[in-house]
C-alpha positions as CSV (number, residue, x, y, z in Angstrom):
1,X,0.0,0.0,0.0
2,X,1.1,3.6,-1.2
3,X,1.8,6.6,1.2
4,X,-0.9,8.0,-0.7
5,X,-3.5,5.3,-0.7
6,X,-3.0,5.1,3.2
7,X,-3.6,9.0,3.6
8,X,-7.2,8.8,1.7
9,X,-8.0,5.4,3.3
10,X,-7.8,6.9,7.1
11,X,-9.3,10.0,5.8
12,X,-12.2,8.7,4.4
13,X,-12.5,6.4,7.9
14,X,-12.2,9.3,10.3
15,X,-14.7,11.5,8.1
16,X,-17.1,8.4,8.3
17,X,-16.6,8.5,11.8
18,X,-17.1,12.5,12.4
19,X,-20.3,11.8,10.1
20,X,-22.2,9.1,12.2
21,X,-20.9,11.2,15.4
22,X,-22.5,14.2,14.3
23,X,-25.9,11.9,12.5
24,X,-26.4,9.8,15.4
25,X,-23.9,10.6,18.8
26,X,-21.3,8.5,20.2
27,X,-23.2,5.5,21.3
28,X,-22.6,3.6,17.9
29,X,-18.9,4.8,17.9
30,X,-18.3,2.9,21.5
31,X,-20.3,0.2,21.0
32,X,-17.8,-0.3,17.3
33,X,-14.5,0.4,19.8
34,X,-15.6,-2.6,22.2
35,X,-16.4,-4.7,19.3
36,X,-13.0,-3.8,18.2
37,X,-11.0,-4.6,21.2
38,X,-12.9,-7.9,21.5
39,X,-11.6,-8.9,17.5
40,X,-8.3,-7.4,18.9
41,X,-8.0,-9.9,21.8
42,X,-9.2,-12.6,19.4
43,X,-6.9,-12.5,17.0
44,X,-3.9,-11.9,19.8
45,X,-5.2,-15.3,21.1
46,X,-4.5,-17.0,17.4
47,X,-0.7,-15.5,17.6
């Protein structure tokens, strides 16, 4: 992956996040961060 492709890729992720933040609060945003952590600590276990 390019410098470049990375740039757009996590800009169009945190403008996707400011969107549904500003559309709908933060609930969705923690309950995606917990799901997150849980695949984290999933896929740590596999290691």
């Amino acid at each position: 992956m390019t410098t470049p492709i990375a740039i757009v890729l996590a800009t169009a992720v945190i403008v996707a996040l400011g969107v549904d933040t500003m559309m709908y609060g933060n609930q969705h945003l923690i309950f995606l961060v917990k799901k997150f952590v849980d695949l984290i600590e999933w896929v740590a276990f596999w290691r």
